[in-house]
C-alpha positions in Angstrom: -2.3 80.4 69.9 -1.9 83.1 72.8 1.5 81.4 73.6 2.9 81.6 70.4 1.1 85.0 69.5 -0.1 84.0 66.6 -2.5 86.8 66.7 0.3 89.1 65.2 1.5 87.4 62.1 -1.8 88.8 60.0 -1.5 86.4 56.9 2.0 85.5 57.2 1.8 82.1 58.9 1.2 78.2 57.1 -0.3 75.3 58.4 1.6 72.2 58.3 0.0 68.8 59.1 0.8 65.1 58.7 -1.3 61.6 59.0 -0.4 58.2 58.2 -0.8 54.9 59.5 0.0 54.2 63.3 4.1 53.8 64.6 4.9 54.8 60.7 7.3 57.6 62.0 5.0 60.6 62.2 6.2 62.6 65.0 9.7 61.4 64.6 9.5 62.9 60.8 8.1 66.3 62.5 10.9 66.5 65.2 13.8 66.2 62.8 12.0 68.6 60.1 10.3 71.1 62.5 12.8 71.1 65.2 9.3 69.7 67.4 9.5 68.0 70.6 6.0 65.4 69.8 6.3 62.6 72.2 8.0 60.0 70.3 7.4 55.7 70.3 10.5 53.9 72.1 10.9 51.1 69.8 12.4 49.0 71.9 9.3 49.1 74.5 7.1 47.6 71.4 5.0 49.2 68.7 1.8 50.7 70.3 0.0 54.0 69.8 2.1 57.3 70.9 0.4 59.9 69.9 -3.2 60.6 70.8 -5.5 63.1 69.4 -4.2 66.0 67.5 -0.8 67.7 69.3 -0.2 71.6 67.9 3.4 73.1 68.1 5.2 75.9 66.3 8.1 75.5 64.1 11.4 76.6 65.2 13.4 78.7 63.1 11.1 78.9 59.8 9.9 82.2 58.2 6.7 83.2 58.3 5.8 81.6 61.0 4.5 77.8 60.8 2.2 76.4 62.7 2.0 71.8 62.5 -0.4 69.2 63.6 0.3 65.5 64.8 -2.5 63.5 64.4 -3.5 60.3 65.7 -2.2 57.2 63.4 -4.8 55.7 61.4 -5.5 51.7 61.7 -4.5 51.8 65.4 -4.9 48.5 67.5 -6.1 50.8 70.9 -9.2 52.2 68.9 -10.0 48.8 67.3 -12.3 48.2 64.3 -15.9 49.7 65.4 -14.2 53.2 66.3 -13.0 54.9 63.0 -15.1 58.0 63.4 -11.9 60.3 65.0 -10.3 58.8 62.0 -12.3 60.9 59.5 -12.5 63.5 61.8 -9.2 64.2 62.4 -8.4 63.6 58.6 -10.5 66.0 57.4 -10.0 68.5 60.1 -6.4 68.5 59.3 -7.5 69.0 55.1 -9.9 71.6 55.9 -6.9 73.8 57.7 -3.5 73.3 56.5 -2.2 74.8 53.7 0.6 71.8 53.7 -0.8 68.2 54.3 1.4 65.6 54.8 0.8 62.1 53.6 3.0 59.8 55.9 3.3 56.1 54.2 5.7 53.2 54.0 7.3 53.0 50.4 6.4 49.0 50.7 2.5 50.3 50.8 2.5 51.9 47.4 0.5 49.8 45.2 -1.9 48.5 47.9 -5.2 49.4 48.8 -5.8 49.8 52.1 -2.5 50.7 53.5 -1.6 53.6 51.8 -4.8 55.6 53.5 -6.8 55.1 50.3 -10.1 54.4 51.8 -10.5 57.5 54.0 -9.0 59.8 51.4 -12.2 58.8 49.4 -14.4 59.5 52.4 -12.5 62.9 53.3 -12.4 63.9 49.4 -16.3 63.8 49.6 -17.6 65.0 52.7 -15.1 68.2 52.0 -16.7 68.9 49.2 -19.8 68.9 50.5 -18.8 71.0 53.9 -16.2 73.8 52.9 -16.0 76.0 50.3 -13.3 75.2 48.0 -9.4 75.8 48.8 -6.0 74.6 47.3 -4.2 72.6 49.7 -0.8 71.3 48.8 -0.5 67.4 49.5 2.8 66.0 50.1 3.2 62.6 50.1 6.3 61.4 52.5 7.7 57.7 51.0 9.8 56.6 54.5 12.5 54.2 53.6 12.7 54.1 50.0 14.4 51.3 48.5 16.0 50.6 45.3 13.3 51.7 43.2 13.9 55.1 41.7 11.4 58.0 43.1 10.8 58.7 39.2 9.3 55.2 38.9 7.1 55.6 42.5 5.7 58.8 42.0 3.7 57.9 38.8 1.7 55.5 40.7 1.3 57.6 43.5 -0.2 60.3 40.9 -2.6 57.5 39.3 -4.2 56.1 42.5 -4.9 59.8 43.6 -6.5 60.8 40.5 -8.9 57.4 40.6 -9.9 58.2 44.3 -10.5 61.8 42.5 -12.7 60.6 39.9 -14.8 58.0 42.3 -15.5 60.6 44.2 -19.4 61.5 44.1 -19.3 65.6 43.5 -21.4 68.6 43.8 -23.5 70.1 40.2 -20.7 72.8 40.6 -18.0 70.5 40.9 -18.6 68.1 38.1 -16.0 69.1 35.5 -13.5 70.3 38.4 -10.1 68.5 38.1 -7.5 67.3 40.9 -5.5 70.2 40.7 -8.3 73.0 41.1 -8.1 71.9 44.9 -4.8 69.8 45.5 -1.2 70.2 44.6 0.2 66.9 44.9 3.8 66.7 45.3 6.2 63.6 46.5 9.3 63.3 48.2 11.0 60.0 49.5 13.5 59.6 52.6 16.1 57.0 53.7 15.2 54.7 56.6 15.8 56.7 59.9 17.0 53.7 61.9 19.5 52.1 59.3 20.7 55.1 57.3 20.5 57.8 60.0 22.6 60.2 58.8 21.5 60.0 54.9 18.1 60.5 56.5 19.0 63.7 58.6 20.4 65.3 55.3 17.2 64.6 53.2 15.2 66.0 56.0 16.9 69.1 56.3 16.7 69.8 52.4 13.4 69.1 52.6 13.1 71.3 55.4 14.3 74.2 53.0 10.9 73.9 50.8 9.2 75.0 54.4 10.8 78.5 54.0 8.8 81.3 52.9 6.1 78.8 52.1 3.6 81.9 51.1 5.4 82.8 48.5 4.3 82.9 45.3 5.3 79.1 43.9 6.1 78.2 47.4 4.6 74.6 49.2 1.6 76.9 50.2 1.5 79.8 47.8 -2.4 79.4 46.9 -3.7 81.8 50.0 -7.4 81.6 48.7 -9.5 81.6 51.4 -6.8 82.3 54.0 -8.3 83.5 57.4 -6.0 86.1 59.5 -4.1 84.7 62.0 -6.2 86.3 64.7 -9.2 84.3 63.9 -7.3 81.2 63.2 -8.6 79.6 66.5 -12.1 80.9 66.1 -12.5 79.4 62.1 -10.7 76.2 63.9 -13.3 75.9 66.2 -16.4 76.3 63.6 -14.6 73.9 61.5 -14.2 71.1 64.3 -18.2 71.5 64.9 -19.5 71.2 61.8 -17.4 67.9 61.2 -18.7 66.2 64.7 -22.1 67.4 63.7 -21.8 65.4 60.6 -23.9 62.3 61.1 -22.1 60.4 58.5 -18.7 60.9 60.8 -20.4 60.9 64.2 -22.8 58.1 64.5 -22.6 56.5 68.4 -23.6 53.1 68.5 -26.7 52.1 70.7 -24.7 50.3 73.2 -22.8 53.3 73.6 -25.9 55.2 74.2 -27.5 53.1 76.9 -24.0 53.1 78.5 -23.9 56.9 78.7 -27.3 57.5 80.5 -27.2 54.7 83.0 -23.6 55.3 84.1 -24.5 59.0 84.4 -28.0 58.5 86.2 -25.4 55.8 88.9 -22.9 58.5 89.2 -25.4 61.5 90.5 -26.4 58.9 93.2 -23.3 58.2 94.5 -22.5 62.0 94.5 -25.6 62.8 96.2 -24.8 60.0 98.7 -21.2 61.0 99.2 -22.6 64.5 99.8 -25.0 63.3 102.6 -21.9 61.3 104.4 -22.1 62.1 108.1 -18.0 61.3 108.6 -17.7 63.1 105.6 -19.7 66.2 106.8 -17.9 65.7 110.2 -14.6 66.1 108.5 -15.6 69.1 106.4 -17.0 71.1 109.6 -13.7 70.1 111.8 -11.1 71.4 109.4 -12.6 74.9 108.8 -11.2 75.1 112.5 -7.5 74.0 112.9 -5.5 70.5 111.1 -6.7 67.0 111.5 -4.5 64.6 112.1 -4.8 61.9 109.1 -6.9 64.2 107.1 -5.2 62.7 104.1 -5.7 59.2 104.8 -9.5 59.7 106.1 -10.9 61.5 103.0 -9.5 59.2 100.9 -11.2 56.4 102.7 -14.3 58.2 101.8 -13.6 58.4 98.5 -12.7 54.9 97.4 -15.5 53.6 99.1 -18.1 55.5 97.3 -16.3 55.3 93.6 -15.7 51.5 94.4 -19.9 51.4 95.3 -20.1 52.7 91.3 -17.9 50.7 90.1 -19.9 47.4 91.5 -23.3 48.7 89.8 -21.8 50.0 86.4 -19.3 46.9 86.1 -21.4 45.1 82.9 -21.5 48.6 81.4 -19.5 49.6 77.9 -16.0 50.1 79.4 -15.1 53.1 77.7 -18.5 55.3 78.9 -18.2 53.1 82.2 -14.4 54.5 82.6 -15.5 58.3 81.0 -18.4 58.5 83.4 -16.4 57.3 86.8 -13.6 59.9 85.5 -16.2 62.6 85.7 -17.5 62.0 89.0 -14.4 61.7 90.6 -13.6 64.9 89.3 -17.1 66.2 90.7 -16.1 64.5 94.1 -12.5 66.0 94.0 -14.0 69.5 93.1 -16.3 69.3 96.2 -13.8 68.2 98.9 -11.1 70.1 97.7 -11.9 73.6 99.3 -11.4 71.2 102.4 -8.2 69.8 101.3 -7.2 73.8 101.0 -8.1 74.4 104.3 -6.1 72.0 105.7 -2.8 73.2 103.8 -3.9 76.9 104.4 -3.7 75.6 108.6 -0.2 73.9 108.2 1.0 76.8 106.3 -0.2 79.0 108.9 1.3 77.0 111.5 4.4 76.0 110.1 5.1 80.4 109.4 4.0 81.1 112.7 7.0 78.3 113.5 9.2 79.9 111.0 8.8 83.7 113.1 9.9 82.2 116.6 12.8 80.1 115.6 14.1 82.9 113.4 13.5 85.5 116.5 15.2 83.1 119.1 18.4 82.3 116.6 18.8 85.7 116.1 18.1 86.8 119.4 20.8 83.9 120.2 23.6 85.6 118.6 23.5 83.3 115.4 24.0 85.1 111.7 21.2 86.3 109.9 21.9 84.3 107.2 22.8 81.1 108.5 20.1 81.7 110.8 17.5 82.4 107.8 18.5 79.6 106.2 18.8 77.2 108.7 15.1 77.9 109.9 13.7 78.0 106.4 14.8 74.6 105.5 13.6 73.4 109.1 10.3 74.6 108.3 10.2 73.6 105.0 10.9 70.0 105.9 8.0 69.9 108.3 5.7 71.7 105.9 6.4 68.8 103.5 6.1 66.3 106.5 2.5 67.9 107.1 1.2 68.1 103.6 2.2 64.3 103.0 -0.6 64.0 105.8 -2.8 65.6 104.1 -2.4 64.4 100.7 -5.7 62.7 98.8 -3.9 59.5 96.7 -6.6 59.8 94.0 -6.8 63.7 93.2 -2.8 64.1 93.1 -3.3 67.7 93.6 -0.4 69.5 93.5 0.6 71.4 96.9 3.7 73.1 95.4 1.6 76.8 95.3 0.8 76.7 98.7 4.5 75.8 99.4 5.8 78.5 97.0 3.2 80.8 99.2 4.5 80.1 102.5 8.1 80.3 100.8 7.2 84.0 99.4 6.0 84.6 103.0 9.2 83.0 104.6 11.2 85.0 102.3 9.2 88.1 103.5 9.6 88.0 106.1 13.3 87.5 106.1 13.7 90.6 103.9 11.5 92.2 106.7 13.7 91.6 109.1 17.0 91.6 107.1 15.7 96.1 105.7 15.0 96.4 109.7 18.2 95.1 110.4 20.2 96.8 108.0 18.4 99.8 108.7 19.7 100.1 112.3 23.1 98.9 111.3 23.3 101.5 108.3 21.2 104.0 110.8 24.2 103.2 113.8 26.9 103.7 111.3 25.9 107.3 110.2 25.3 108.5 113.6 29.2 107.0 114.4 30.4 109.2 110.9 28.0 112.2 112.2 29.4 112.3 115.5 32.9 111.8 114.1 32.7 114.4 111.0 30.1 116.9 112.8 32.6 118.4 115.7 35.9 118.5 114.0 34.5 119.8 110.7 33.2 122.9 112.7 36.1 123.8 114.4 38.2 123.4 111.4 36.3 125.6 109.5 36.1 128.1 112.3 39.8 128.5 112.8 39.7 128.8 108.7 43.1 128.4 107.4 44.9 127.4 104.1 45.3 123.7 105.4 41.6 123.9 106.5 40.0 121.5 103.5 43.1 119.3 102.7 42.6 118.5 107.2 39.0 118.2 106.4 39.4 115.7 103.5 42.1 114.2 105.6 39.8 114.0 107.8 36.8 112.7 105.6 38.6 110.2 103.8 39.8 108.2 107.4 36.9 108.4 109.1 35.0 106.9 105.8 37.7 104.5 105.5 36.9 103.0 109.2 33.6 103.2 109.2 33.4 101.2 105.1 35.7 98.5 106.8 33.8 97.9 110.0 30.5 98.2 108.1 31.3 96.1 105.0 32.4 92.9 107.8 29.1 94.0 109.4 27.0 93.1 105.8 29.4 90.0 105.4 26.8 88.3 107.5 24.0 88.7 105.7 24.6 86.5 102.3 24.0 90.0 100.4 24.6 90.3 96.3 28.1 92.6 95.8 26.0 95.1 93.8 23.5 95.2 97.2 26.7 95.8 99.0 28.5 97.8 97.2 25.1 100.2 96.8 24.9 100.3 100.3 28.5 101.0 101.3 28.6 104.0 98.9 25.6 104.7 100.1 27.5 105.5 103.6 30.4 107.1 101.6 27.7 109.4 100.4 26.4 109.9 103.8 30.0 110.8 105.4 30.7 113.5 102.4 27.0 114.6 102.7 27.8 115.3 106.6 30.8 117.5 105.8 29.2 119.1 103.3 25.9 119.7 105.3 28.3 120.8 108.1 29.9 123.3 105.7 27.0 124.8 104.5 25.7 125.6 108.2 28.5 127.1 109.1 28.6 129.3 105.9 25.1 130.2 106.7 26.8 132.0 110.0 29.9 133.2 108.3 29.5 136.9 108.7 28.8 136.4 112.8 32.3 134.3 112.4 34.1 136.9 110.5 33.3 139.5 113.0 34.6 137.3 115.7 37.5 136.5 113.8 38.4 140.3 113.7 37.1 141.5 116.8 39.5 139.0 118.2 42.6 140.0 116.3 42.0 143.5 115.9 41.1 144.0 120.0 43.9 141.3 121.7 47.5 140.9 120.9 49.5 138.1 119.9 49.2 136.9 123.7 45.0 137.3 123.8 45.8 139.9 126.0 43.6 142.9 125.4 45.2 145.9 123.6 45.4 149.6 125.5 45.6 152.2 122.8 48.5 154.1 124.1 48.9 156.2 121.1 52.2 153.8 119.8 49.9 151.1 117.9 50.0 151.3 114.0 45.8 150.8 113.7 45.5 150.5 110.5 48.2 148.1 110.0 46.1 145.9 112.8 43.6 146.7 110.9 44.5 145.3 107.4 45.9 141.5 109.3 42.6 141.5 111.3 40.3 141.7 107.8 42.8 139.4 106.0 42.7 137.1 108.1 38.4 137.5 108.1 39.0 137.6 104.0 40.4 134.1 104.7 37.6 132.8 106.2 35.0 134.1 104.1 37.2 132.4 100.8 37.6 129.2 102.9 33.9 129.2 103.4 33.0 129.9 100.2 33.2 126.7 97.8 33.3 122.9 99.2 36.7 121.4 98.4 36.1 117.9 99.3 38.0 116.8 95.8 42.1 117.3 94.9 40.9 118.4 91.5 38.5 121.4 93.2 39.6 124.8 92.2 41.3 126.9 95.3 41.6 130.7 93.5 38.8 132.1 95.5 41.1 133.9 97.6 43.0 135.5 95.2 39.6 136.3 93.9 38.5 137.9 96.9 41.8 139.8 97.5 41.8 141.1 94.2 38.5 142.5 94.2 37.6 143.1 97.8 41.1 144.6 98.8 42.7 145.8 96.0 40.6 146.9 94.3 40.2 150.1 96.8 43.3 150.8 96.4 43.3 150.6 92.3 40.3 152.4 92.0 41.7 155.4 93.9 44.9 155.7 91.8 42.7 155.8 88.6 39.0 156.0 88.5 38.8 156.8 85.1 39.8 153.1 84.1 36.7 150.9 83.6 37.6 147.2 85.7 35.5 144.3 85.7 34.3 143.2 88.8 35.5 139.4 88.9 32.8 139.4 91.5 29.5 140.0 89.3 28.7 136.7 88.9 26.8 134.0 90.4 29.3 131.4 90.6 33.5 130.6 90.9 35.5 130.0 88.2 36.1 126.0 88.1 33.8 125.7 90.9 30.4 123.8 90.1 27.6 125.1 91.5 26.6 121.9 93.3 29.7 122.7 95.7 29.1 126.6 96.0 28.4 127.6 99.3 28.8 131.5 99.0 28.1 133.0 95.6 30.7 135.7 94.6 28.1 138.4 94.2 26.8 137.3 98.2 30.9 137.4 99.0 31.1 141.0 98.0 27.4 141.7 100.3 28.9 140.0 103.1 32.0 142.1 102.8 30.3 145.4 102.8 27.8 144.5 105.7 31.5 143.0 107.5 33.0 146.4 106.8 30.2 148.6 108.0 29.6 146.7 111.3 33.3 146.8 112.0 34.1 150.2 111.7 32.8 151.4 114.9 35.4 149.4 116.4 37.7 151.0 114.0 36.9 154.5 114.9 36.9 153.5 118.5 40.2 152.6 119.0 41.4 155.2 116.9 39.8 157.8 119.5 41.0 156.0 122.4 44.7 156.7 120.9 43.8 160.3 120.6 42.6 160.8 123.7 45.5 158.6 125.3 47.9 161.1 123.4 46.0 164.3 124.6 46.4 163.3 128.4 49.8 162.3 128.2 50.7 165.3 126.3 51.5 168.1 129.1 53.8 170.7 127.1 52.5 173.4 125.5 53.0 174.0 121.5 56.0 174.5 119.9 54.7 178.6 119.6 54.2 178.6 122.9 57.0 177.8 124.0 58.6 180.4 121.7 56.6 182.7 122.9 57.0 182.1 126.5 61.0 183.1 125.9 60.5 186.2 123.6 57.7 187.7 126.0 59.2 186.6 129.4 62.7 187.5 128.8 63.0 190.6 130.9 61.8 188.4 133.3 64.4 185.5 133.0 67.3 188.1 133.0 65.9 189.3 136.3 65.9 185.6 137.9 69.9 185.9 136.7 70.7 188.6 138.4 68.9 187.9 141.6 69.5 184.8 143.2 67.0 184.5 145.7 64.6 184.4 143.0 66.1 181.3 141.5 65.9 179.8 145.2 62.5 180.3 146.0 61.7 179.1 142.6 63.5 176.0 143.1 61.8 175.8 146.1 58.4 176.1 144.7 59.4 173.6 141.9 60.4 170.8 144.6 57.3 171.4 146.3 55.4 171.3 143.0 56.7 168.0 142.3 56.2 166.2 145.6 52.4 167.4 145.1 51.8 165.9 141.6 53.6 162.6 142.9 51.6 162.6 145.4 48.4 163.6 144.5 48.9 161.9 141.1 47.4 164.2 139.0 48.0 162.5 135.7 46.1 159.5 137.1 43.5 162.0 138.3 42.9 163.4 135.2 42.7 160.3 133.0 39.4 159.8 134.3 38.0 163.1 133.4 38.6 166.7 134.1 35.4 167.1 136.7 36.1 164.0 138.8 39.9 164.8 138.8 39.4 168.2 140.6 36.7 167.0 142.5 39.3 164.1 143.5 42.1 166.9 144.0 40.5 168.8 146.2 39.8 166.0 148.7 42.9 165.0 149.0 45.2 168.5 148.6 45.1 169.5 152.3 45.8 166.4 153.7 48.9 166.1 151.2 50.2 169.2 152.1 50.2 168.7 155.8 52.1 165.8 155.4 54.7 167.0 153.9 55.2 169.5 156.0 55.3 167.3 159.1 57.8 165.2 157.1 60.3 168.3 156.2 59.8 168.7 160.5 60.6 165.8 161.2 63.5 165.7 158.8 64.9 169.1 160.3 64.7 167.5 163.9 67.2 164.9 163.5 70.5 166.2 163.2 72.2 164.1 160.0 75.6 163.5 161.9 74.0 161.0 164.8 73.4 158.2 162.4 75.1 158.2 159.0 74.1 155.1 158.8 70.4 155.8 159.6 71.1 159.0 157.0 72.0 156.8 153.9 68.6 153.9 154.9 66.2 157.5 155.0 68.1 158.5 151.8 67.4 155.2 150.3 63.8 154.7 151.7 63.1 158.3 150.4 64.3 157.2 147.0 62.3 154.4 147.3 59.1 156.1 148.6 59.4 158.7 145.6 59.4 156.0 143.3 56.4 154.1 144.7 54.2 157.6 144.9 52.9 156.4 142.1 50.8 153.3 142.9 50.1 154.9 146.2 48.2 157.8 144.7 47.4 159.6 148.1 48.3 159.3 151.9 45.9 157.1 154.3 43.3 159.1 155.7 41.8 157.9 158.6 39.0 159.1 161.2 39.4 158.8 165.4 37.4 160.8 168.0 40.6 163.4 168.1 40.2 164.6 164.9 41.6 163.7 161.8 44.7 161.9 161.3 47.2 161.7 158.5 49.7 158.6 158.1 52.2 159.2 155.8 53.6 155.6 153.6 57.1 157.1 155.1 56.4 157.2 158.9 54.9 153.5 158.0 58.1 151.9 157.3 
């Protein structure tokens, strides 16, 4: 009932059933009209008894849903004349139950009086009465292999004889006056003869079969649904029914024989128990396998066992053979029950053994180089074989116990331990390929993104996409080995694809997290070195804020490179413009006309045609990062720009344009003077040539660049000195007459030419100390 689920159907299910005589076509008639599978008689093996008891099935493919009985044939040879009790039984279990009974019988048997079931209708007509409360059941009588006599001509008798078993039929006060129809609806159908007109047969069935749908229905086969009980307490009322008739003495009476048989056999069959139980190779047996396999265990318990059924079999031999047989059944069973936690024992040790076998053979093939699954497969069947081998061993002939759960046990433990092994295996391999992509991806992702560039993320997916290709091709021959599913596969390979993008992406979104430090960089480098990488000095001739501008545009770039992950072709790439718009311009725009209201394209929270998953720097944090950028970098800014101020102010040694003008209006009288005298202009010249030779040689300028206290400090250390040796020089000069050495004339004229030229690195004479005094040496008398 659970397997069907009956349960659920409420009152929307029928009960079909069918009797008639034994080998009259029963089961065959329910196959072909139920779409059944009841064990059928092979004709050709003889005509014996098929069907034993009472077989249940559910009807395929008939609305509501149909539930049919096979009963045992009536007038069987097997049961023989003294046993017709299961007869009635079964007959009037079947009437007390089914809405639809079926009355199987041979169209030759119409007319006679015992074949067409007459007798035990009478009996079952009765004892119903007297045992169930009344209900219509429909009673369809089935005439197999009709012959040349019209159905309208059989039916009529049928009808009569039914309604004189009726009317024979002792009945209740109540039921006196009650006629044939207040409890039966008789109805009569006749078929073809299955084995000679086959296919006429199959066509009547399967109109008849049509009658079977919708039964319930008002008119249908079973439309009377007095007394119906819900289908959930079908099996229950089934139960209660099928006591009451065995309790019926009438139907039920054993014969004495019977009875001696039963308590005899039983009282031989607890001594043999008791003595199998008190076996001392038996108890031997028992206590050695709890510890490890027996050789022969099979073979010796059976031993055991045949002895002590064939000891029962010597003193219950003049018994009744049917309670002899029942009762030798039963204590087999109790003697199979007892020795079987035993026989479990036994296959729990070989499965044990033949898994502990399993473990070292798969270690040492895979340890050996072999293929995990050729290994795995190899080993399982090796170890499967000698399971088998083993339990054969073991096997009791008698109990035929079936060892295919243990074997299904030590396959499920086989098989996991195989996908033990295969996860830990994969997991390294899958665990060796990302650390190859991480290694791969981790390095050159960085130092693209540092030296941030238009081409940056088309090299990165470059990049991405051959790296991923590699490591797919050498991992998917890597899983070729391992006799995988393609959706297993194909999971785990995009599984690695995943892993590759999620390094990039994960490698992007560190260096994002540091993209103001690498901004900063970015412009200290440009902004302090020159095209070379050599350090700028800040004469005075460098356009700052023209350095300036390249140096943050090329720190905008970085910032819009780092600010979305563009791992697709379809990604959106207007950030810049974005940034430029709003971040550079926008200074600009707003000073020309503040009274014009612009939306900032940066007050939002994420890029236009950028998902969110892929933002790495939100526009509103771009326009943050760009004010802390520009505040820390100003300093630098206003550095450099007083470094060129300063640089101009030491360089610049002529007074102002008023000055000047000034100098020539006031000092005049003076200059006129100068004309008119001569000498004046002489000694002036004078004084200008030695001025000259001082500031070379002290070099003032140089002096002073370090400051104005430390260049006098500097001066006056060094002005005596310089002075002396000039003056030695002009002597010695004046001491050699020009005209002895022209020659010697034009090398000093040279050398001095030379010397005035290199004043300048040698910013003062050599002063050095003896215990004389002071001496001077002069880079001149050097050469």
């Amino acid at each position: 009932m659970k397997e069907v689920k009956l349960g659920e159907c409420g009152l929307s299910y029928a009960v079909v059933s069918i009797m008639g005589p034994q080998s009259s076509g029963k089961s065959t008639l329910l196959n072909h009209l139920f779409r059944t599978n009841f064990r059928e008689m092979d004709a050709f093996k003889g005509r014996s008894q098929t069907t034993k008891g009472i077989w249940m099935a559910r009807c395929a493919g008939i609305e509501p849903c149909t539930i049919v009985m096979d009963l045992e044939g009536t007038d069987g040879r097997e049961r023989g004349e003294d046993d017709t009790a299961f007869e009635k039984q079964s007959a009037l279990f079947a009437l007390a139950v089914s809405d639809i009974v079926l009355i199987n019988m041979w169209c030759h048997d119409i007319g006679r009086e015992q074949a067409a079931n007459k007798p035990l209708l009478k009996t079952v007509f009765q004892v119903m009465m007297r045992l169930f409360s009344p209900r219509k059941t429909t009673l369809l009588f089935v005439i197999r292999d009709k012959t040349r006599t019209p159905l309208e001509n059989l039916e009529p008798v049928l009808r009569e004889d039914i309604q004189k078993i009726w009317d024979s039929v002792p009945k209740p006060q109540a039921h006196k006056e009650t006629p044939l129809s207040e409890f039966f609806n008789v109805e009569v159908v006749a078929l073809s003869s299955y084995e000679e007109k086959e296919e006429q047969f199959k066509e009547q069935v399967a109109s008849l079969r049509q009658r079977f749908n919708h039964s319930i229905a008002p008119g249908g086969l079973a439309g009377d649904r007095r007394g119906v009980v819900p289908a959930s307490g079908f099996s229950f009322s089934s139960q209660q029914i099928w006591r009451v008739i065995k309790e019926n003495k009438d139907l039920d009476l054993p014969a004495h024989k019977v009875m001696v048989a039963t308590v005899r056999c039983e009282e031989i069959a607890n001594e043999k128990y008791a003595a199998f139980t008190a076996n001392e190779e038996w108890c031997q047996l028992e206590d050695a396998v709890q510890s490890g396999p027996i050789p022969g265990f099979g073979r010796k318990l059976s031993s055991i066992l045949d002895n002590c059924l064939s000891e029962y079999d010597v003193e219950a031999t003049y018994f009744d053979e049917g309670v002899r047989s029942a009762k030798q059944k039963q204590l087999q069973e109790k003697l199979l029950q007892l020795v079987q936690p035993a026989f479990q024992s036994a296959l729990g040790h070989i499965r044990s053994g033949t898994f502990d076998k399993f473990k070292d053979a798969f270690d040492k093939a895979l340890n050996g180089g072999e293929g995990f699954s050729a290994a795995s497969n190899k080993c399982t069947e090796s170890c499967m074989a000698q399971f088998d081998e083993a339990c054969a061993d073991v096997v009791i002939e008698k109990a035929n116990w079936d060892t295919s759960k243990v074997r299904e046990k030590l396959r499920r433990d086989i098989d996991a331990h195989v996908a033990s092994v295969r996860a830990a295996k994969l997991s390294e391999l899958t665990t060796s390929y990302e650390e190859k992509l991480k290694e791969a991806l981790s390095g050159p992702v960085e130092a693209l993104l540092d030296g941030a560039n238009s081409d940056t993320w088309p090299t990165i997916r470059k990049l991405l996409k051959r790296e991923a290709e590699s490591a797919v091709s050498g991992f998917s021959d890597a899983l070729s080995g391992y006799d995988m599913d393609e959706e297993t596969r194909q999971n785990m390979i995009t599984h690695l694809e995943d892993y590759a993008r999620g390094v990039v992406e994960a490698r992007a979104r560190e260096e994002a997290g540091r993209v103001l430090i690498r901004m900063k960089d970015r412009f200290t480098t440009l902004f302090s070195r020159d095209s070379d990488s050599m350090p700028r000095i800040w004469t005075g001739k460098e356009d700052i804020r023209a350095i300036t501008k390249t140096a943050r545009s090329s720190s905008l770039k970085l910032l819009s490179v780092m600010a979305a992950i563009r791992l697709d072709d379809e990604d959106a790439d207007n950030i810049e413009k974005t940034l430029a718009v709003a971040l550079v311009d926008s200074s600009g725009s707003a000073v020309k006309d503040r009274s014009i209201a612009v939306v900032d394209p940066l007050a939002s929270s994420t890029w236009e045609k950028v998902p969110s998953s892929k933002t790495l720097i939100t526009p509103v944090q771009c326009k943050s990062l760009w004010r802390q950028f520009k505040m820390e970098t100003e300093y630098n800014v206003s550095q450099a720009i007083a470094a060129q101020e300063a640089n101009k102010r030491n360089n610049n040694w002529l007074p102002p344009p008023w000055a000047i003008v000034a100098l020539i209006v006031l000092g005049f009288n003076e200059f006129m003077t100068l004309l008119r005298n001569p000498f004046y202009l002489a000694v002036i010249f004078v004084g200008f040539l030695l001025a000259k030779a001082l500031w070379v040689q002290l070099d003032i300028s140089g002096e002073f660049s370090n400051g104005a206290l430390p260049g006098l400090i500097s001066l006056s250390t060094k002005f005596l000195p310089t002075v002396m040796n000039i003056i030695r020089k002009l002597a010695e000069e004046a001491q050699n007459p020009g005209t002895n050495n022209p020659q010697r004339n034009q090398s000093k004229s040279n050398n001095t030419d030379h010397a005035r030229t290199d004043m300048s690195s040698n910013a003062s004479s050599t002063v050095t100390s003896s215990d004389n005094g002071i001496e001077f040496s002069s880079p001149l008398k050097q050469e």
